[in-house]
C-alpha positions in Angstrom: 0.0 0.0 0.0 1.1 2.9 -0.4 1.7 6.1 1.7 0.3 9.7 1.1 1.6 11.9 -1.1 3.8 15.3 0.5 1.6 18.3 0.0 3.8 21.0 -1.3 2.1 23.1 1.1 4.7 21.7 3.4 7.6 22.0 0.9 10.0 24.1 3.5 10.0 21.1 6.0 11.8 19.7 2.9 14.9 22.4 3.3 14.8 22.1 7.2 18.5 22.2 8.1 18.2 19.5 10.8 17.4 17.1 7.6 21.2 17.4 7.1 20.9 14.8 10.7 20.0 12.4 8.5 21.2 12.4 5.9 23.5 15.3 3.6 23.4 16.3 -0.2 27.1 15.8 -0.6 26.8 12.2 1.2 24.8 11.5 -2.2 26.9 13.1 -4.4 30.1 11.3 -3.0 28.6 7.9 -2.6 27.5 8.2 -6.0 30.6 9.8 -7.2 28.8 12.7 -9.3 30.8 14.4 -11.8 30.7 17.2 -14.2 30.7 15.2 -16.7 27.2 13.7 -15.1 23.4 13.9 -16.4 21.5 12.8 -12.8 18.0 11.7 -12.7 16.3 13.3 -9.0 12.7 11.5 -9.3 10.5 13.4 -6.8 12.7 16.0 -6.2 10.6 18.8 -4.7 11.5 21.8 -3.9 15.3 20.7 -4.4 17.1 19.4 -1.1 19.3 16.9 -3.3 18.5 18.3 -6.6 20.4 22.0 -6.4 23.3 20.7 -4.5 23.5 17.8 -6.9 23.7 20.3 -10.3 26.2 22.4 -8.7 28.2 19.5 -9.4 26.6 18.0 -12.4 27.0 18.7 -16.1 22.6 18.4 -16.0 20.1 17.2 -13.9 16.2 16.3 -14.7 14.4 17.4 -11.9 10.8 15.6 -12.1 8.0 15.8 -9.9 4.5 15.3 -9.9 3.5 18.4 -8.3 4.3 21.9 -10.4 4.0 23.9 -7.2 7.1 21.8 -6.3 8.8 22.1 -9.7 8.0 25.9 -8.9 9.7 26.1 -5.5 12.7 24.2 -6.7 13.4 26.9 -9.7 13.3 29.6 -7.3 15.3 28.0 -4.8 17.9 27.0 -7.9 17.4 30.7 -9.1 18.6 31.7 -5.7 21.6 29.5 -5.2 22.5 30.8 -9.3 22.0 27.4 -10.8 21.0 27.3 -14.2 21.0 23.1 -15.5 18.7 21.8 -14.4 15.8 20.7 -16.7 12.5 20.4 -14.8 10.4 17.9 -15.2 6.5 17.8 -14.5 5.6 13.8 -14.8 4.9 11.1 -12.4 8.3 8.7 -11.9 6.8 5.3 -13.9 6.5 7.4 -16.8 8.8 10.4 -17.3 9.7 11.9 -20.9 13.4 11.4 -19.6 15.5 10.1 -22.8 15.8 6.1 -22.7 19.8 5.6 -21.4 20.5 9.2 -20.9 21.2 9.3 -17.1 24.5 8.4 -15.3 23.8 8.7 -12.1 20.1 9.0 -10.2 18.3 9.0 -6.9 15.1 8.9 -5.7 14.8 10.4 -2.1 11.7 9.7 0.2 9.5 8.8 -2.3 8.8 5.3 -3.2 7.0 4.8 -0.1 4.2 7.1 -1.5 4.3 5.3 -4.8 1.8 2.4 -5.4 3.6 0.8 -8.6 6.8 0.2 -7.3 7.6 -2.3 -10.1 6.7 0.6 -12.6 9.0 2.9 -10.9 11.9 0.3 -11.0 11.6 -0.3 -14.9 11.8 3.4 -15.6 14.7 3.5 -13.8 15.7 1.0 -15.6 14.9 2.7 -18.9 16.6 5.8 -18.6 20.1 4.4 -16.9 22.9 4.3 -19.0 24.4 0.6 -18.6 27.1 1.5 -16.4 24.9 3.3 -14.4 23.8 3.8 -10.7 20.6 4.7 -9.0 20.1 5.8 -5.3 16.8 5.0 -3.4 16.7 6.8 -0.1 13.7 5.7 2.2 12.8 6.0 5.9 13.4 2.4 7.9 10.4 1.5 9.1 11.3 2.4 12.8 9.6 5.4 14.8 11.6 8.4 14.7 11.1 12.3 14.4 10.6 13.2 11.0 9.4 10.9 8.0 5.9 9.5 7.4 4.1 7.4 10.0 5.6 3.4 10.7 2.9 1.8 8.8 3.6 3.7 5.3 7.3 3.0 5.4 9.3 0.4 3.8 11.7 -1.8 5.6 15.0 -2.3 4.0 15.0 -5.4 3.4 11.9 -6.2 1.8 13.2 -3.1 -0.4 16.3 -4.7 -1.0 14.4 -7.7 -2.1 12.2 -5.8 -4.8 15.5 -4.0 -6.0 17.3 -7.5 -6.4 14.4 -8.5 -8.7 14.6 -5.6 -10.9 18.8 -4.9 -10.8 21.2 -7.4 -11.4 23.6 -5.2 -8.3 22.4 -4.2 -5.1 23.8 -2.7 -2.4 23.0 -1.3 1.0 23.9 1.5 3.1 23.1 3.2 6.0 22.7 6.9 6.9 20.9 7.2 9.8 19.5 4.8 11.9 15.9 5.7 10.7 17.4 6.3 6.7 18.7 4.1 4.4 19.8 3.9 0.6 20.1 0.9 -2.3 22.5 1.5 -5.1 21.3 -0.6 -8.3 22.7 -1.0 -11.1 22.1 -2.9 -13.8 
């Protein structure tokens, strides 16, 4: 089942500095090893937590999201901070107009858990990472803690680990926090 989606009404909980607790933009970008030579792939990515950090490093990043009030906040916010390549995206993550192979690097941060076709999401992933590619999911541990969505709408690691191993051929998983976690795939 899956969770509710986060109302953009909310979005500034999203730039919160104490999120940096959990779990920091540049942890991504190292564990990831983003370059400038890198097109990224941030599926859900709000108002731009990962995403702006992320394309001050990166040659290009497609921002998508389902909500444009979020696509909205993250321009300003990358308006503010002066980046300028980033190509936003307004499309649900199973079906974005991403180009099929184009991305080197990706992530998906706090997401999944709202999504209710997480087999859809993993074969767009799929789609548009180039073969030597790697993807980041980032999810709450299904653990109480302070921020994230309630117990019941999270996904435990492993089970996540065990959908990821059906769709990727490599798997891997790491720990940020006690409550947060990431899988790497790749193909």
């Amino acid at each position: 089942m899956a969770g509710n989606r986060f109302h953009h009404s909310k979005a500034e909980k999203l730039l919160n500095p104490k999120r940096r607790e959990l779990i920091a933009p540049e942890e991504v970008v190292s564990l990831l090893h983003i370059s400038e030579r890198d097109v990224v792939a941030d599926l859900g990515a709000g108002n731009g937590y990962f995403t702006v950090p992320i394309a001050k490093v990166a040659k290009t990043v497609y921002a998508v999201d389902v909500q444009q009030e979020m696509l909205a906040s993250l321009q300003q916010h990358a308006e503010k901070e002066g980046v300028e390549n980033i190509a936003y995206i307004l499309s649900d993550v199973t079906a974005t107009t991403i180009p099929s192979q184009s991305v080197d690097q990706g992530l998906m941060a706090f997401v999944l858990h709202e999504v209710a076709d997480r087999e859809a999401v993993f074969a767009e992933i799929a789609r548009i990472m180039k073969p030597n590619g790697a993807f980041l999911l980032i999810e709450w541990e299904a653990v109480e803690s302070d921020m994230g969505p309630p117990t019941h709408e999270r996904i435990p690691s492993q089970q996540l680990m065990d959908e990821a191993k059906a769709a990727f051929a490599h798997v891997e998983l790491v720990h940020f926090h006690p409550s947060v976690y990431g899988i790497v795939m790749k193909k």
